[in-house]
N, C-alpha and C positions, 0 to 999 in steps of 0.2 A: 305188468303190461302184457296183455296178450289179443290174439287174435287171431280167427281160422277162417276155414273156409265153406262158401256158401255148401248147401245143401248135405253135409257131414253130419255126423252125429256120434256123442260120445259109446262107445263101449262100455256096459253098462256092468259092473264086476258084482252079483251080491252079496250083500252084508253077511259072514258067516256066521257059523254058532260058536261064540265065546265062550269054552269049558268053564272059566272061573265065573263067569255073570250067570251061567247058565240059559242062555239068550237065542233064539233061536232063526233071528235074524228080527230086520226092523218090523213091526206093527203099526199100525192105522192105533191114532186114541180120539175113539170120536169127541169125547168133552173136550179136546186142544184147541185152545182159539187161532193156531196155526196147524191146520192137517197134512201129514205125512204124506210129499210128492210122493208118484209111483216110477217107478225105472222109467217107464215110454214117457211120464211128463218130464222126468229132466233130461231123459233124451233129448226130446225134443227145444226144450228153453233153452239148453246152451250149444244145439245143434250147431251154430253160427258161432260159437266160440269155441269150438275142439282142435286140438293140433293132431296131425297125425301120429298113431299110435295111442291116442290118449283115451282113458278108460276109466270110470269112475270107480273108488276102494268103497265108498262110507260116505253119508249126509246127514244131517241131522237139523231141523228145524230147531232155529234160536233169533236171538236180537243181537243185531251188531248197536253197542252201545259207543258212545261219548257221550262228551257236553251236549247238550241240547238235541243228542240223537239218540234214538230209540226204534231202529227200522228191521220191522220182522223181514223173516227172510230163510235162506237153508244154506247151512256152510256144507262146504263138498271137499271132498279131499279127494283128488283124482293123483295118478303116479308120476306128474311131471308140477302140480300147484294145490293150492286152498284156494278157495274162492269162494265170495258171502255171493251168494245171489238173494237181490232183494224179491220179494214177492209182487207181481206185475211186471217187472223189469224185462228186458232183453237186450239183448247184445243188438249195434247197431249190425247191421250183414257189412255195409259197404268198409269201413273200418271196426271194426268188434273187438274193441281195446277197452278195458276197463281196468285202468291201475288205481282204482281208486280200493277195487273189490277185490284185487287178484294178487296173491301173494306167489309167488315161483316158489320150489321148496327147498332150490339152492339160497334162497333168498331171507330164509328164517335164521334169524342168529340166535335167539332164544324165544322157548317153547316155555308159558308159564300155566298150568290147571289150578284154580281157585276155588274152596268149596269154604262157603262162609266168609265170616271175617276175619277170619286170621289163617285158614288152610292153604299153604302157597306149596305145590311143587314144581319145582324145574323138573321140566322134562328133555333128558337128549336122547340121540338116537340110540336105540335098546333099551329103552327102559321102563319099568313096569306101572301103570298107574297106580295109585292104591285105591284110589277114592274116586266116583263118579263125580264128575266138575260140573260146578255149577254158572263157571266163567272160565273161557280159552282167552289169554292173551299171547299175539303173536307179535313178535318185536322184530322187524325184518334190518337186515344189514344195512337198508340203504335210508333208513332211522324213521320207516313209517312203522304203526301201528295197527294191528286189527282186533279188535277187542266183541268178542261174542257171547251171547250169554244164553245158560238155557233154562226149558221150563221145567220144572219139579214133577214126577209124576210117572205116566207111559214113557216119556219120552228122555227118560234118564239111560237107559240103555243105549238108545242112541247117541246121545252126548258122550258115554266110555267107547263105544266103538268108533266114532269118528276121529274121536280126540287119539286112540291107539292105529288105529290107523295113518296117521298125521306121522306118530314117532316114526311108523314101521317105513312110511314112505320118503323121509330124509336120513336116513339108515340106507336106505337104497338109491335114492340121489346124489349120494357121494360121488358115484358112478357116475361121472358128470361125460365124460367120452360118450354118452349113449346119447347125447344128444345132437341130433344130425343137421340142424337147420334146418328150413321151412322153403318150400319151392312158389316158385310166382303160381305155378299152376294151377295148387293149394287152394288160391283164394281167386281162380274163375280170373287171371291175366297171361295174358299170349305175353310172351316173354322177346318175340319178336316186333313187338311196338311198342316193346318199354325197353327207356335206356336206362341205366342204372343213375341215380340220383347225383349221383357222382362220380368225378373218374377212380377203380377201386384200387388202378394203378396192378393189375393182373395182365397187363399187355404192352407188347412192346410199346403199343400207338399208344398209351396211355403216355407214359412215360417221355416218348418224346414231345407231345402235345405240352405236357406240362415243363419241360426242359424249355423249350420257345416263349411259351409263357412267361417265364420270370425271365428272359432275356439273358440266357445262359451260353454265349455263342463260345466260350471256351471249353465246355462241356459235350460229352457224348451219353449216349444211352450203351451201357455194358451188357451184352448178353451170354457172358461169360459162368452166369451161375443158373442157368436157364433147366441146368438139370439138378441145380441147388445140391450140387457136388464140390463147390468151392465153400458154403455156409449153409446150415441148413436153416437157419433160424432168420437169416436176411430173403428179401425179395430176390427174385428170379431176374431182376432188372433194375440196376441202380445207375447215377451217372459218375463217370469220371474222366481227367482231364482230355479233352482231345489228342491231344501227342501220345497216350499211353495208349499201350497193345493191348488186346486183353490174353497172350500170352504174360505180359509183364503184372497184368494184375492178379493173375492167379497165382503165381509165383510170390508176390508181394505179398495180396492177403494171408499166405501161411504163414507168416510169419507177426499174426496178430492175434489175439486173442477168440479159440470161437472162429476164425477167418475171418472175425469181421473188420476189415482194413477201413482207409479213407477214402471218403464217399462224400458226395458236394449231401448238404442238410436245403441248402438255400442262397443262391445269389442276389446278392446287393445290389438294389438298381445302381448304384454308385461307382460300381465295380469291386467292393469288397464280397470274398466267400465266407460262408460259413460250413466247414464240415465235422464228423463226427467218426467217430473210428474207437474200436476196443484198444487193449492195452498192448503191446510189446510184448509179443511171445518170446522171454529171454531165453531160452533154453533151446532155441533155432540157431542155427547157423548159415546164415545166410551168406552166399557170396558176395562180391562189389558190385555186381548187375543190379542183383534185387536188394542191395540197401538203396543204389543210386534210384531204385524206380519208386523204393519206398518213399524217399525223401522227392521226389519232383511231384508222388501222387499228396504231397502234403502241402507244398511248397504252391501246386496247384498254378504255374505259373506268375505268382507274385514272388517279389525280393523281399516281402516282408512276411513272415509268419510267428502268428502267437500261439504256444500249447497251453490250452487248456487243461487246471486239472478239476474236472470235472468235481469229484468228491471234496474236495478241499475246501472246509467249514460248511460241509451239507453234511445231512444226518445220514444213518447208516439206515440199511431198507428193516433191521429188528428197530432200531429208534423210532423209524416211522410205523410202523407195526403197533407196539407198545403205545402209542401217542392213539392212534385211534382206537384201539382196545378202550383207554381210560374216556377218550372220548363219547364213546357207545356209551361204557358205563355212567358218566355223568347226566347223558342226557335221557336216560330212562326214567319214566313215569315215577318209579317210584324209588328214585335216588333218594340216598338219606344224608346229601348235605343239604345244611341249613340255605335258606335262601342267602343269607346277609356272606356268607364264605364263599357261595355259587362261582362268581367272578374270581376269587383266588384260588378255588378249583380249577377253571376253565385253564387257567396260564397256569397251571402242576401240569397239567396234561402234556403240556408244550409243541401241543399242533401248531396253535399259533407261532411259535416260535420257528415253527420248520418253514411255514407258507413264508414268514419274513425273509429267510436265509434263502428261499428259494426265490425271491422275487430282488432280493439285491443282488443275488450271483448274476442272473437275467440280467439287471439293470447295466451291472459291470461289463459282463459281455457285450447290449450293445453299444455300450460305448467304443467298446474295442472296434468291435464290426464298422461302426459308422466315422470315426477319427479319421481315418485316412484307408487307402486302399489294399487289403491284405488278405491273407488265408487266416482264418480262425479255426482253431482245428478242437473242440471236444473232444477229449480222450475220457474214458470212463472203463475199466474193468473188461464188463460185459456189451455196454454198450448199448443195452435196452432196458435202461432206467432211465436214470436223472438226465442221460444224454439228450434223449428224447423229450422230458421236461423243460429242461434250459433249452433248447432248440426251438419247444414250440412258443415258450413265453417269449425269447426273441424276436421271432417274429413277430407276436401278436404288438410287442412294442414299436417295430420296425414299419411295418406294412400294414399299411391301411387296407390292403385286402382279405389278407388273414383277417379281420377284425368282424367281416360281413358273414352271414348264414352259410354262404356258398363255399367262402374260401376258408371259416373255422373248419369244416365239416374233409376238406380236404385236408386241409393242417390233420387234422386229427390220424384220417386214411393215411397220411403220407409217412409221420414222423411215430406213428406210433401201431398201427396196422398192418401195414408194409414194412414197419421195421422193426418186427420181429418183437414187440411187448409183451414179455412171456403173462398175458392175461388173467389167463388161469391159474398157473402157480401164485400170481402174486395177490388171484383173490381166493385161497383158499382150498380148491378145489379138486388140488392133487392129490392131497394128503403131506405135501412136501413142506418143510420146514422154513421155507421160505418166503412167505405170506408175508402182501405187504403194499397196501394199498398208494403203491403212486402215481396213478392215474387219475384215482379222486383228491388226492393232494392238489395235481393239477387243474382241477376245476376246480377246487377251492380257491386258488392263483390267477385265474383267470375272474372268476367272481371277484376277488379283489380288485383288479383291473377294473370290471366295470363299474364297481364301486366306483371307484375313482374316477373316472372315464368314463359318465354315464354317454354323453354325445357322442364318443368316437367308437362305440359298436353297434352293427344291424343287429345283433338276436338279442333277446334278454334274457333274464335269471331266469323264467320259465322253461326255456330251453337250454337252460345248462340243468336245470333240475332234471329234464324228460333225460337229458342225458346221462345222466349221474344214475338216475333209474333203471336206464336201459341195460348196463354192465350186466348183471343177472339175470336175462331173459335167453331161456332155452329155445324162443322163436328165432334167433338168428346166430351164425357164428365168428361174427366178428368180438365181438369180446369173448366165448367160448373158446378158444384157441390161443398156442402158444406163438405159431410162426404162421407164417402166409402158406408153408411146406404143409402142417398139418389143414389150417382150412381147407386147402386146396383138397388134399386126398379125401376129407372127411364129405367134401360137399358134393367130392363125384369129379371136380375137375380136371383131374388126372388119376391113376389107379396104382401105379409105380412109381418109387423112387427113383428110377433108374429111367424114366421116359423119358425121351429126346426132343424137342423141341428146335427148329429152325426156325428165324425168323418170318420168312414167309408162310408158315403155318404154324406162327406162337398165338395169334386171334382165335377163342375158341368159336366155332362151327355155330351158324346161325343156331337155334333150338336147342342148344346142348345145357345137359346143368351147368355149366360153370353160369350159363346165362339167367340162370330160374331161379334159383336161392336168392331168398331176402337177405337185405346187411340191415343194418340197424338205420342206416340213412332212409328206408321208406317209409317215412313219418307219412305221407296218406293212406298207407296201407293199415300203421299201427296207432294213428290217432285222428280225432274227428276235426274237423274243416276247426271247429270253435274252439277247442286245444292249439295246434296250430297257430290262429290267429294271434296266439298270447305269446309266442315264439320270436315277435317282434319288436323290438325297443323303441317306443312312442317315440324318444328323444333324437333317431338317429333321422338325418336327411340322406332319403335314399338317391336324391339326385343328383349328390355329387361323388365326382367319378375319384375313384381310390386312387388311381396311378396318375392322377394332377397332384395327389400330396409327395411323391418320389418320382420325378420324371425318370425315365429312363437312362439318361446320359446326365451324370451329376459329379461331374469330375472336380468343378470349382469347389468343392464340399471337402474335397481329400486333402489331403498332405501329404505330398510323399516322402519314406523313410527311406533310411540309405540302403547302398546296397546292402542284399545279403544279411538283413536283421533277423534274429532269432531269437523270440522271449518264450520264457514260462511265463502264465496267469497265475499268480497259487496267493493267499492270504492279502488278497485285496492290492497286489503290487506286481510291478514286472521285473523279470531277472532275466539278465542276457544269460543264452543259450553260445556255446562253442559250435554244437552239430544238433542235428535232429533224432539221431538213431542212438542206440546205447550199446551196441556188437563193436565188432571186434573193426579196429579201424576207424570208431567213433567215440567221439569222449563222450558226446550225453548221455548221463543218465536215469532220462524222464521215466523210466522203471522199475528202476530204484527203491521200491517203497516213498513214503513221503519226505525222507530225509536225505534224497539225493542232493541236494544244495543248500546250502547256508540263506535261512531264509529272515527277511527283515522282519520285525513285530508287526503283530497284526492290527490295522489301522481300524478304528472305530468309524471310520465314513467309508463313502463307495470314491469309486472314480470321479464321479459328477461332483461329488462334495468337493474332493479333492481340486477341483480346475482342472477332471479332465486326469490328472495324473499321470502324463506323459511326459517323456523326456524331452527340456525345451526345445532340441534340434528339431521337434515335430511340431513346434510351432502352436501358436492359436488356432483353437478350430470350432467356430460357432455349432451352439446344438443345433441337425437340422430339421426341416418342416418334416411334422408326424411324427418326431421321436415322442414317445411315451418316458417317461422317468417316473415311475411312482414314489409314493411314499411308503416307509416300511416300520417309523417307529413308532410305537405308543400304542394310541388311538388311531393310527390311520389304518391297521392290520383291524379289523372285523371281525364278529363273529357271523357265520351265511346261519342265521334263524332257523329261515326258510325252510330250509334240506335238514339242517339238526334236532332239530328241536319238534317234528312233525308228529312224534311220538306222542309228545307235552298234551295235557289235554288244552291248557289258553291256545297254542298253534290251531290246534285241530278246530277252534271256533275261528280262526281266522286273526289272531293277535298275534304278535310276534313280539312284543316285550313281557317281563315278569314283573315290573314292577311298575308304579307311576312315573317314578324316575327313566324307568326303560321306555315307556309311553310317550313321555315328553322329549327323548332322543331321539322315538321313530318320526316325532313328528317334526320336528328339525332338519333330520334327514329327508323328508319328502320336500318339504319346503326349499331346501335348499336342490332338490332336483328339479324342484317347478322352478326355478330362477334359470338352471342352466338349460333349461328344454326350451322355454317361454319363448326366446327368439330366434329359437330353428324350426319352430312345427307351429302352424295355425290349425284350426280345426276343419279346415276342408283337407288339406295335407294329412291328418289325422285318420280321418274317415277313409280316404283314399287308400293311402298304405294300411289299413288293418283288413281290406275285404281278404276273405283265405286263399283266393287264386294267384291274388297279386303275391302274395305271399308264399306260397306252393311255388308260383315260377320263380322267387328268389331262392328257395328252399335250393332249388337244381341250378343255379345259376344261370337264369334265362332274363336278368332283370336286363 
């Protein structure tokens, strides 16, 4: 996915003389039925697609091949992508995004040179070609394919420099910190009449806007880490309970894992919280002050609080690692299991198995949430992982807002942006041993969801694809980055660790970069009005308003628990809590490792299966309007085609099953989505909500 700015032009590097080819740089072959661009033409054709800094290594005229395609063209290998430019082609100027043709070179997960029919090398970075290729296939991370072929002849020298070029330039890509994000200016936008697409929650007003919003009136905006000297890895601004100092929070947070203490995730129109907090720094010793501020910042002003143990029966972040590794591997072109085993591969892999465990933790959570009125508190380790997964599937079941363009797009900014999702390490890009994709976990979770729930969301799978896409793109730094601390310094928005910040001058300065860099949210900028327009779910009625499905005030919904209750969540059951803290003068101890408590066997249903599975002094409590409860066994967990399988050559023609059998499934599944759309959308409502404006203002939340 890329795109630059008007009137730019690549830097143009030329081809050197390869000692071993003895090559002297690229040559004109006049018999080519595709003749050799000259520097100042590819200058100029991809003028309107260059980033800054960007400089072409090597090109060489070939065909990008599939099924039924054959389109000449000249693959480029510049020091930030590859990219097939077709011949006659150009970039549009007003959006100049072509993920169709543009691979990022953080983006290649395997490098294949083919000479004949049986000549295969893997190529990784360093390594030496042997053979002039006669086919580059690039198999990118995010499971597309680009497949180029070349011609026999003059233009074989060009094929071994491009192709060696390509290694030398993701060899040096590792160096992934070199990449700075993209400024509005870039692309010909005053940065003064443009608001950010969304709030990015880098400002105090961000943060209290959104606090009023969910109707948080027991809630403050904290500006106690404003010099992100209490956490570095948390936002500069979170909320926490009103009554609490933030003398008392900073005191408190030390004494959690990382500082990252508890922090409201989300209030309940109902009056239930949900928050989220790292582990219990046992090795602190804290006094009675700061236990007692720990335990009110948890307690959050409710008698009733339930600890979450986040990790309990979710996989470990190498399990999930390992699962998408075999998953890559299966889904390559030229996998070598059999078709008829295909499906008993898929479930070896055990991705599926994770999206299940992660979608009935979720399910149990909101149960907890919505039962009656209480603090729900996520505890997790580190606290930017799973926490931030179970957090935002919560909601996505909870709130019908979260479910819309405007409000997934903030869910995303909020719970995983702003809260510090170490991004880059967990896709790869440190070097660190910690790689470990749980972010696309979570769009595979939410694609479930809409599986399920085709009517109850505004965007569709196309824009969870654009999404799922977007992770690897050096145009912006929101997925580049570990914490909001490093965006920040890298984009220009502060220059020191140690900058000071007051509230009345925490707003960065009309013109300033913090204001100019792109996020990944300016989908007009990085895709065309007719992209876009596919961003929208035919099935969803955008006319009704989200906050008529949870009124504000829903107290008949609750149940209140006695005073002073205090559960652990752990193996699908609840277990009374004596204290909240595990120090000295507290008998809990929730940090303990896993075996701090005598726990009951593990129940093969959730909550909901259960009736709910609360203790009966809390009474009956009807599911309420908008609760989502999916299904998680069997056949109802999916496999997303779409995004996997894109590699496959039948996808690349537009099919998404392998077999007749898979054929006669997809067509079940449509039919059965034409039943549940049929009586929410006619075809002038159709028409209506697809034009790209109406949709561009949903995109920002202007609907």
């Amino acid at each position: 996915m890329w795109w630059g700015g008007r009137g730019q032009s690549f830097n143009i590097v030329p081809q050197k003389e390869d000692p071993e080819m003895g090559l002297s740089g690229p040559k004109s072959n006049p018999g080519s039925r595709m003749p050799e661009p000259s520097s100042h033409q590819l200058g100029s054709c991809l003028a309107s697609g260059c980033l800054p800094g960007e400089h072409i290594l090597a090109w060489a005229p070939g065909r990008r091949k599939g099924p039924g395609l054959d389109l000449p063209g000249t693959l480029i290998c510049t020091n930030f992508r590859v990219t097939f430019q077709p011949c006659g082609w150009q970039r549009n100027q007003d959006t100049p995004l072509s993920s169709e043709h543009d691979f990022a070179l953080i983006n290649i997960g395997r490098l294949e040179a083919v000479s004949g029919l049986s000549r295969v090398q893997l190529l990784r970075p360093g390594s030496q070609l042997k053979f002039i290729p006669e086919e580059l296939l690039l198999h990118g991370r995010d499971f597309r394919l680009l497949r180029v072929g070349f011609e026999a002849g003059g233009l074989a020298p060009q094929a071994f420099q491009v192709t060696m070029a390509i290694i030398q330039a993701r060899a040096q890509s590792s160096q992934v910190q070199q990449y700075r994000g993209i400024t509005l200016s870039k692309v010909g936008k005053v940065s003064g009449s443009r608001k950010p697409p969304i709030p990015l929650l880098e400002t105090l007003e961000d943060w209290e806007t959104e606090c009023k919003k969910q109707g948080a009136r027991g809630w403050r905006v904290s500006t106690v880490n404003e010099r992100f000297d209490v956490a570095t890895s948390l936002s500069g601004y979170f909320w926490v309970p009103n009554r609490i100092l933030d003398s008392e929070v900073r005191r408190a947070f030390a004494h959690f894992h990382q500082g990252r203490g508890p922090r409201l995730s989300w209030h309940h129109p109902g009056g239930s919280d949900l928050l989220r907090c790292g582990g219990f720094y046992i090795a602190s010793d804290p006094n009675k002050e700061d236990i007692r501020a720990v335990e009110s910042m948890l307690q959050a002003g409710h008698s009733d609080v339930v600890l979450v143990d986040t990790m309990d029966e979710m996989p470990s972040l190498a399990d999930v690692q390992l699962a998408h590794l075999k998953l890559r591997a299966l889904c390559l072109p030229d996998s070598s299991v059999a078709e008829d085993k295909w499906l008993s591969a898929l479930e070896g892999t055990r991705w599926l198995d994770y999206v299940r465990s992660c979608l009935r933790k979720a399910s149990d959570i909101s149960v907890l949430v919505t039962s009656q009125v209480r603090s729900v508190v996520l505890q997790e380790l580190g606290d930017r992982d799973f926490n931030g997964l179970l957090s935002s599937l919560v909601q996505l079941l909870l709130a019908p807002e979260a479910r819309t363009l405007f409000g997934f797009q903030s869910l995303v900014q909020r719970e995983w942006v702003a809260a510090g999702h170490p991004f880059l390490t967990r896709l790869g890009e440190t070097g660190a041993s910690e790689e470990a994709p749980v972010f696309p976990l979570f769009l595979d979770c939410t694609w479930q969801l809409l599986q399920q729930f085709p009517a109850e969301f505004e965007f569709s799978e196309f824009f969870l694809l654009a999404l799922h896409d977007s992770i690897r793109v050096p145009d912006t730094l929101t997925f580049l980055r570990n914490t909001p601390w490093e965006r920040g310094k890298k984009s220009g928005q502060f220059n020191s660790y140690t900058q000071v910040y007051t509230p009345e001058y925490s707003q960065p300065l009309a013109g300033s970069s913090a204001n100019l860099h792109l996020s990944v949210w300016d989908w007009d900028l990085r895709y065309s009005k007719e992209q876009i327009s596919q961003f929208l779910n035919p099935g969803y009625d955008p006319e009704r308003c989200p906050d008529s499905r949870f009124p504000r005030q829903q107290q008949s919904l609750m149940v209140p628990g006695p005073p002073s209750s205090m559960w652990l969540f752990s193996r699908g059951a609840l277990t009374p809590l004596n204290q909240l803290c595990p120090w000295q003068d507290s008998s809990s101890l929730l940090a303990v490792s896993s075996h701090w408590l005598p726990r009951p066997a593990r129940s093969s249903e959730s909550l909901a299966d259960q009736e709910w599975g609360l203790p009966s002094h809390w009474g009956a409590c009807p599911l309420p309007p908008g609760l989502l409860l999916p299904g998680y066994l069997g056949p109802q967990i999916r496999f997303w085609k779409r995004c996997y399988l894109r590699g496959r050559p039948e996808v690349q023609m537009g099919s998404s099953a392998l077999t007749v059998s898979g054929l006669q499934h997809e067509l079940e599944s449509l039919q059965e989505l034409l039943r549940k759309w049929t009586p929410r959308i006619s075809p002038e409502d159709h028409s209506k909500k697809r034009d790209p404006n109406t949709i561009l203002s949903q995109l920002r939340g202007n609907c």
